[in-house]
C-alpha positions as CSV (number, residue, x, y, z in Angstrom):
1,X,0.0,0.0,0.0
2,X,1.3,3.5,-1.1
3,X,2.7,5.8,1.9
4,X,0.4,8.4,0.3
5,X,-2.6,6.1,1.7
6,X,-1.7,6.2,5.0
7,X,-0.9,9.8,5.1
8,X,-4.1,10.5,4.0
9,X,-5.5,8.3,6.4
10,X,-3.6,10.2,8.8
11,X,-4.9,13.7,7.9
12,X,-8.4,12.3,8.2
13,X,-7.7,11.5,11.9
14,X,-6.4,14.9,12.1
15,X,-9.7,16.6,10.8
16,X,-11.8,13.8,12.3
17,X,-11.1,14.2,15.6
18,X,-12.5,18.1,15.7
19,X,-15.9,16.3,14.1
20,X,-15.7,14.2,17.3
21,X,-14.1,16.1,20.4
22,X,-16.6,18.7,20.4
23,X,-19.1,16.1,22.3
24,X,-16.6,16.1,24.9
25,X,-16.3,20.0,25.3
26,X,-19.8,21.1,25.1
27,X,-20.4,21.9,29.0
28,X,-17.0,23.9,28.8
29,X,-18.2,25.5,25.2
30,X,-21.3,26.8,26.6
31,X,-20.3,28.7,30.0
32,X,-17.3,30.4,27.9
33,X,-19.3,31.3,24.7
34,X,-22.5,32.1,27.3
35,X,-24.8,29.9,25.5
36,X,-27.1,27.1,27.1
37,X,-25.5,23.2,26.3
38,X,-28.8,23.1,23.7
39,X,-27.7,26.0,21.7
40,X,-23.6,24.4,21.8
41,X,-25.0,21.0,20.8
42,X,-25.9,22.9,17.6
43,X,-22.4,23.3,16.8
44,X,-22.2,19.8,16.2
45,X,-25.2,19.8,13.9
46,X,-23.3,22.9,12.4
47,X,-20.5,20.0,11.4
48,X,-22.5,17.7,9.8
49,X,-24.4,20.3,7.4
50,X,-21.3,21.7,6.3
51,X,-19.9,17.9,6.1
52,X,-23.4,16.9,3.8
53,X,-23.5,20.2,1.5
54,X,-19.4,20.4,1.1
55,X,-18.5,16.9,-0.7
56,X,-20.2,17.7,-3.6
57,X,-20.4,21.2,-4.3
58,X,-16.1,21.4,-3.8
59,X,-15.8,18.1,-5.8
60,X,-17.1,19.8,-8.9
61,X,-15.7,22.9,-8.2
62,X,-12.3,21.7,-7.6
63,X,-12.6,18.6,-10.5
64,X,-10.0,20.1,-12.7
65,X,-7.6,21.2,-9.8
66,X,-4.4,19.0,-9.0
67,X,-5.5,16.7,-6.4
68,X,-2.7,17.9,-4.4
69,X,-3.3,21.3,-4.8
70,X,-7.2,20.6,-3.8
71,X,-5.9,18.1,-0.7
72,X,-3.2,21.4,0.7
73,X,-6.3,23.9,-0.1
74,X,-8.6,22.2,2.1
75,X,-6.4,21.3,5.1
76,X,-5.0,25.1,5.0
77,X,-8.6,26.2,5.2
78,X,-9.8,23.7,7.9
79,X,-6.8,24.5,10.0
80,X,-7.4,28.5,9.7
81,X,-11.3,27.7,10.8
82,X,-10.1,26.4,14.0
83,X,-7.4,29.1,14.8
84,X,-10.5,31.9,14.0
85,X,-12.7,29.6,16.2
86,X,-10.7,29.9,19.2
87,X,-9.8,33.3,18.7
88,X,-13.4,34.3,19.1
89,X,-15.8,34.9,21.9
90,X,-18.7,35.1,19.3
91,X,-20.4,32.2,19.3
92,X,-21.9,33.5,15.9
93,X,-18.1,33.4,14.4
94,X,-17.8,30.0,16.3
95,X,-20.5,28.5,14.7
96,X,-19.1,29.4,10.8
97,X,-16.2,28.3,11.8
98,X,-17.7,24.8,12.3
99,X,-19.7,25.2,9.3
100,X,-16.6,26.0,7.0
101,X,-14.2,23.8,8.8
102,X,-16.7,20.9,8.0
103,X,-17.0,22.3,4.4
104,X,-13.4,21.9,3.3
105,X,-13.3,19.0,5.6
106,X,-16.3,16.9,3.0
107,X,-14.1,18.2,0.3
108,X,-11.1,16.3,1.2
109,X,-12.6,13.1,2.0
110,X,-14.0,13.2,-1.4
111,X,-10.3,14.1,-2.7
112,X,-9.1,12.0,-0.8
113,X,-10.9,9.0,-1.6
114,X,-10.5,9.3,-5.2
115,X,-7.0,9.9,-5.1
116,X,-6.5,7.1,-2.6
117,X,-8.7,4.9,-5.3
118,X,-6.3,6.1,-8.1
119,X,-3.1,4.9,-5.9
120,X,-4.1,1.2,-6.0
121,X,-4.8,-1.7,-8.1
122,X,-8.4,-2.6,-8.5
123,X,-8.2,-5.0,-6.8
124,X,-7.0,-3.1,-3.2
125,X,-9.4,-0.4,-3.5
126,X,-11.6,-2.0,-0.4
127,X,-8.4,-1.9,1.9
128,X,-7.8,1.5,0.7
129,X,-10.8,3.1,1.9
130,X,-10.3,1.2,4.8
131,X,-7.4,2.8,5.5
132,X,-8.9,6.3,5.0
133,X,-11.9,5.6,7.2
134,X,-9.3,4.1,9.9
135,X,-8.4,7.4,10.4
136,X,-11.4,8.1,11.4
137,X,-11.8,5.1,14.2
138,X,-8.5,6.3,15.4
139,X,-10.2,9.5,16.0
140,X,-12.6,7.4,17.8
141,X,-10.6,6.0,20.2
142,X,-7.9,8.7,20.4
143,X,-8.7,11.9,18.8
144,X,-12.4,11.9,21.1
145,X,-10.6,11.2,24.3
146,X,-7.5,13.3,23.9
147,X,-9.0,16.4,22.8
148,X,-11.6,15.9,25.7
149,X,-8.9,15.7,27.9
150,X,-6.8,18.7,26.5
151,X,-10.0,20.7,26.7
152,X,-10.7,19.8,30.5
153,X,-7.2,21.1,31.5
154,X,-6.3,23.5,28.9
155,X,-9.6,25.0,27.6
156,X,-11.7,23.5,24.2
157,X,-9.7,26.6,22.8
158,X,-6.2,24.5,23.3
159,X,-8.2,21.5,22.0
160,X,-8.8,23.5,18.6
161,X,-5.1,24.8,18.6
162,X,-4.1,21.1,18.6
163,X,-6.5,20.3,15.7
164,X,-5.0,23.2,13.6
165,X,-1.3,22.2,14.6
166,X,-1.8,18.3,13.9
167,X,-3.6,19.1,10.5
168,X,-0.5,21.1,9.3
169,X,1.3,18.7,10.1
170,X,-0.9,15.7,8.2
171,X,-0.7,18.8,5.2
172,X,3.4,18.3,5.2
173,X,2.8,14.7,4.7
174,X,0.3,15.1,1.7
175,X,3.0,18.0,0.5
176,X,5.8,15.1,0.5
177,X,3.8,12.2,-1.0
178,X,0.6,13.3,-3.0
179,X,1.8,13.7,-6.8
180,X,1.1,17.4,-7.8
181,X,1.0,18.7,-11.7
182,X,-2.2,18.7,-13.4
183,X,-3.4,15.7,-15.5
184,X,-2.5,15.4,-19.3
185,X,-4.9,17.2,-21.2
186,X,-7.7,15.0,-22.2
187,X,-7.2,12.4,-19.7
188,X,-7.8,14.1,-16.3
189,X,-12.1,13.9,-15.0
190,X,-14.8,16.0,-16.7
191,X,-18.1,17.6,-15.1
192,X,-19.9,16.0,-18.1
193,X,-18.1,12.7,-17.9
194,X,-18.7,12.1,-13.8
195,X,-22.5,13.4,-13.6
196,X,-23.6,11.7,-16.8
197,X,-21.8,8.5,-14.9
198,X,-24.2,9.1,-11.8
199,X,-27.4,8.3,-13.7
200,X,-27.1,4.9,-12.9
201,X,-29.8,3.4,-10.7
202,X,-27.9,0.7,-8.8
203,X,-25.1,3.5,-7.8
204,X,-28.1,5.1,-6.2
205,X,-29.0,2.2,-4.5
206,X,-25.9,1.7,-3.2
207,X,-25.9,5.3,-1.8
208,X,-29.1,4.5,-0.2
209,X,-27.1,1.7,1.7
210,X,-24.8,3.5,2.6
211,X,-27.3,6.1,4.6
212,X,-29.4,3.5,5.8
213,X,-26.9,1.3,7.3
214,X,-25.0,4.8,8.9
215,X,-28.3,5.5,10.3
216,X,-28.9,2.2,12.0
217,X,-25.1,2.4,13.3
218,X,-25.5,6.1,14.9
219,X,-29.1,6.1,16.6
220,X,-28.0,3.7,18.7
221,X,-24.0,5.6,19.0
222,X,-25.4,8.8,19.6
223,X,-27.2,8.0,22.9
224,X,-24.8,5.4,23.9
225,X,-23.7,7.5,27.0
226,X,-27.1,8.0,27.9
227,X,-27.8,4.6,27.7
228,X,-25.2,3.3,29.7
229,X,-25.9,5.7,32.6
230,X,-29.6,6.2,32.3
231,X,-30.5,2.6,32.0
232,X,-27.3,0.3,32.2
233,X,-26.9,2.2,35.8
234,X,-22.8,2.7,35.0
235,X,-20.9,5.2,36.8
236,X,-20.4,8.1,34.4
237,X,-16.9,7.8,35.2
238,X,-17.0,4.4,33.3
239,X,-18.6,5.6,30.0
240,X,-15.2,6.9,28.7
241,X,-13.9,3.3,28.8
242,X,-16.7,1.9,27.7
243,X,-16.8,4.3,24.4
244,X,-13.0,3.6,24.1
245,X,-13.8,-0.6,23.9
246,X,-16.2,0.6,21.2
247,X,-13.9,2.4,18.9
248,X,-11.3,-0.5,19.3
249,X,-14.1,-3.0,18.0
250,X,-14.9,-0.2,15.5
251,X,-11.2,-0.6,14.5
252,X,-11.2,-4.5,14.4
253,X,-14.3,-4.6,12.1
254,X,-12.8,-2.0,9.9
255,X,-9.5,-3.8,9.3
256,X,-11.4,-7.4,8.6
257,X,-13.8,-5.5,6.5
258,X,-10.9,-3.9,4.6
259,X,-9.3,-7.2,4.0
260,X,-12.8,-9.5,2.5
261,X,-14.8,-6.5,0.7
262,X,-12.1,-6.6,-2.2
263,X,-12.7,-10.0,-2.7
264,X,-16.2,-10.5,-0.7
265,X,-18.6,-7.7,-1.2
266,X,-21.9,-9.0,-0.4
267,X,-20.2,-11.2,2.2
268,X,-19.3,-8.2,4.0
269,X,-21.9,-6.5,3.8
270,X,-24.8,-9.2,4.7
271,X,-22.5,-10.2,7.9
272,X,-22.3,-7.0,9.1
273,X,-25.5,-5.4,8.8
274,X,-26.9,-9.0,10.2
275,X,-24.5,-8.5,12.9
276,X,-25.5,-4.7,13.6
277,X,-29.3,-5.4,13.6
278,X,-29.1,-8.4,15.7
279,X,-26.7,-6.5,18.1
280,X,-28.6,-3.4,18.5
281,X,-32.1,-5.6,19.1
282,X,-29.9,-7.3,22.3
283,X,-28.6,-4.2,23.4
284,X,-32.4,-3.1,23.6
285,X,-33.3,-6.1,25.2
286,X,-30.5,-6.3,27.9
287,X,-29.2,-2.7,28.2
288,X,-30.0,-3.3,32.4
289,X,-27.6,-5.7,31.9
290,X,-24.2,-3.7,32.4
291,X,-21.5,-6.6,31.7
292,X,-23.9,-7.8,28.9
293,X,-24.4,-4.2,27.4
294,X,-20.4,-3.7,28.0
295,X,-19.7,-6.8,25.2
296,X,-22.7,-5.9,23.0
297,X,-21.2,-1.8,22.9
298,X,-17.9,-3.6,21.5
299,X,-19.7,-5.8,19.0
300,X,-21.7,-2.4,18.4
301,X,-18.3,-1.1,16.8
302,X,-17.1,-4.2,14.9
303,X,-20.5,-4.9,13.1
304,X,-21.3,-1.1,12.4
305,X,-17.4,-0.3,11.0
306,X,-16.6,-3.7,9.3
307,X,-19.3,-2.5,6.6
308,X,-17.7,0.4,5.8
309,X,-14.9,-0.5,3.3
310,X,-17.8,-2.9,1.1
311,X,-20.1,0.8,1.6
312,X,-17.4,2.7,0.2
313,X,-15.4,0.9,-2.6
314,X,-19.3,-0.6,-4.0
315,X,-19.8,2.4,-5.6
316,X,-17.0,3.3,-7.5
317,X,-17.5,-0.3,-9.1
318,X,-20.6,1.1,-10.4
319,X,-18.8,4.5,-11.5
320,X,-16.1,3.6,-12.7
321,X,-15.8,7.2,-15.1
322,X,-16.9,9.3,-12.1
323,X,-13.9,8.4,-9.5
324,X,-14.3,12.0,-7.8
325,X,-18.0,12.8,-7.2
326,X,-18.9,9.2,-6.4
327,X,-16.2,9.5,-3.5
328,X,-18.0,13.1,-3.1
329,X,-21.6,11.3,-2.8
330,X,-20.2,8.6,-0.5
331,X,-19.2,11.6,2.1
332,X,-22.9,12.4,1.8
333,X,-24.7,9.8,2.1
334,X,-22.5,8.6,5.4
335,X,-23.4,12.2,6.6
336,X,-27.4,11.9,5.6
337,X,-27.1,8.3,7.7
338,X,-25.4,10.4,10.2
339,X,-27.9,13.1,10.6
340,X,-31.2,10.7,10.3
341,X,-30.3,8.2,12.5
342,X,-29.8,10.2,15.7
343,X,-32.5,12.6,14.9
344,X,-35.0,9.6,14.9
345,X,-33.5,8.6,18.3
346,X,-33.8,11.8,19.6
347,X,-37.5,11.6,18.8
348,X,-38.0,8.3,20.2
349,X,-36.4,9.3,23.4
350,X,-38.3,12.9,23.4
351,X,-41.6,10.4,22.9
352,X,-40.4,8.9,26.4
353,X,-40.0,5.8,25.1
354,X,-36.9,5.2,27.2
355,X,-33.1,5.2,26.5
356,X,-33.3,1.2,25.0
357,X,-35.4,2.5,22.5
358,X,-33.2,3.9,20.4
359,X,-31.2,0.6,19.7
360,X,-34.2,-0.8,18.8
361,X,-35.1,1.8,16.2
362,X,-31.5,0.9,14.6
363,X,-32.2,-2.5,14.7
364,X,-35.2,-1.7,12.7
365,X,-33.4,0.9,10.0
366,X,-30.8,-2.4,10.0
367,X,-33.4,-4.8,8.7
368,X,-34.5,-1.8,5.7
369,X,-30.9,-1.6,5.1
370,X,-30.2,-5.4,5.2
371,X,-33.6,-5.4,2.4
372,X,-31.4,-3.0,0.0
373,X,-28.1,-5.1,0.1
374,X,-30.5,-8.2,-0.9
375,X,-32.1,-6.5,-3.7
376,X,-28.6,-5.0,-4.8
377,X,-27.1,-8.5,-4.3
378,X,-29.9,-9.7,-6.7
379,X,-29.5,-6.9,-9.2
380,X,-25.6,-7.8,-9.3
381,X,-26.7,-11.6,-9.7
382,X,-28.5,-10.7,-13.1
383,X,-25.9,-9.0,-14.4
384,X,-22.8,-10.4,-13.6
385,X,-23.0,-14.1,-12.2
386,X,-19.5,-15.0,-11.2
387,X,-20.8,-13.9,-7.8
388,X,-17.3,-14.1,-5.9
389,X,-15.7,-11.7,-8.8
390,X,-14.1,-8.4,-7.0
391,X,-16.4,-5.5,-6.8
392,X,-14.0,-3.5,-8.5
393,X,-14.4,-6.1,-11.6
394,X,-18.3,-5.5,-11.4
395,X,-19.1,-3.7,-14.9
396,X,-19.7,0.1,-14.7
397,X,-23.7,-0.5,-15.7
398,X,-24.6,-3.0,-12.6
């Protein structure tokens, strides 16, 4: 695997880890910018519009840039938005600085992915985006706990100094490794070329996967600390460990994910989501159960990450001539799961339907998003019957 994987993998823990630390710093956020912990949380919501508006609006608008000219752009940008961020007392200017931090942030993911896709054989592309998206469960586990920690005993403001310091660093990296020089003329992407490649049903399907299993993941995630105080009756002083055990799962699925989904799509994908809605439906049923809820927050992690890489390398498969804004539509259709799942939480636990509930509404989206893998599974069948051919080899029209 190219070095220029990794370090792209690397900068996405560097950006991912202000997506996640802010749920850490919220109480902090709030007395300091004089705002109730409501009206902080919102900073968080801030993140994931920019995230779900920015992938494909700087795909396009970047698609004849040098991809490492795009990559430095981005990561220049995202580290200024956190310097102005903690500059500020405003919690106006705060709250556009999460909005175009999470902007440029969409925009290298989608850069990123398609670069990352353009590094590799065909055949690796499933342990490439696996890589990428590690960077992101090492933000789990490290990022989320380190910048909570920084913020406690240096202020959130030292926890966004640290975001903009470690993504100039990751920027050095892509500097060093990333090729730079535009394409040959007639050879690099075209608007024409990659949207006319998006008018394929199946693609679309596959995007709809992708939000549908996200959801299911992240209604039960988002209230997991809830959960485990409210109803598993853990000391909150426990829930950081527990969170930690579920980002190492997180990181175990995702590396065993990267390593079949070249080879084993569908394999990957029906396990997983299997494994996610039959996970979430006993953390429902037992979440009184601490040790029982401990193991099933783990398994949580491996089922809901080890779908990722099949999620993101499937469609590229089926668009092949659009390499940047299907990576671009990938970033939003994670974020739509992202943003769906939890809000439907939210409403079952506003409903007073208790804390469990949630898990059980992702155990439902699961079973919806376990019915579009089948149907894509059969569509694939039709059309290419060497079932155990690598996705990448799938034709462009499946």
């Amino acid at each position: 695997m190219p070095l220029a994987v990794y370090i792209l993998g690397l900068s996405i823990f560097a950006q991912g880890t202000s997506e996640l630390m802010l749920a850490g710093l919220l109480p902090e956020m709030s007395r300091d910018l004089g705002v109730s912990v409501p009206e902080a949380g919102l900073l968080i919501s801030a993140f994931a519009i920019g995230m779900l508006v920015g992938a494909p609006v700087l795909a396009i608008a970047t698609l004849r840039w040098p991809r490492r000219t795009a990559l430095l752009t981005f990561m220049l940008i995202f580290a200024l938005s956190h310097v102005v961020g903690a500059l500020t007392s405003d919690y106006a200017v705060v709250f556009v600085t999460r909005v175009v931090g999470a902007f440029v942030y969409a925009g290298f993911w989608a850069v990123a992915a398609s670069t990352a896709i353009g590094l590799v054989p065909v055949n690796a592309r499933g342990r490439a985006m696996s890589i990428l998206a590690g960077g992101l469960t090492v933000a789990t586990i490290i990022g989320l706990s380190l910048g909570t920690v920084i913020g406690q005993h240096l202020g959130w403001r030292a926890a966004f100094y640290a975001v903009a310091g470690l993504s100039a660093l990751a920027a050095i990296g892509v500097f060093a490794t990333i090729p730079g020089g535009r394409p040959e003329p007639g050879t690099g992407p075209r608007v024409g070329a990659e949207l006319r490649a998006m008018l394929n049903p199946p693609l679309w399907l596959a995007y709809g996967t992708i939000a549908l299993t996200t959801a299911a993941l992240l209604a039960s995630f988002s209230y997991l600390s809830v959960l485990l105080t409210g109803s598993t009756g853990l000391d909150p002083a426990w829930v950081p460990a527990v969170l930690a055990l579920y980002g190492v799962g997180a990181l175990i699925g995702i590396t065993m994910g990267g390593r079949t989904a070249d080879a084993r799509p569908f394999l990957v994908l029906f396990t997983g989501v299997t494994g996610l809605i039959m996970t979430s439906a006993a953390l429902a049923a037992s979440a009184t159960v601490p040790l029982l809820a401990v193991v099933l927050v783990f398994l949580l992690g491996v089922f809901g990450f080890g779908t990722n890489p099949a999620l993101n390398a499937r469609p590229f498969a089926l668009a092949k001539d659009a390499p940047t804004l299907t990576a671009a539509m990938n970033v939003s259709s994670f974020n739509v799961g992202i943003t769906v799942g939890p809000w439907l939480g939210g409403l079952a636990i506003g409903a007073e339907f208790g804390y469990p509930s949630v898990a059980w509404i992702g155990a439902v989206i699961g079973v919806v998003a376990l019915g579009a893998v089948a149907l894509a599974a059969a569509l694939h069948r039709r059309t290419a019957p060497l079932q155990s051919a690598p996705i990448s080899e799938i034709p462009s029209g499946v």
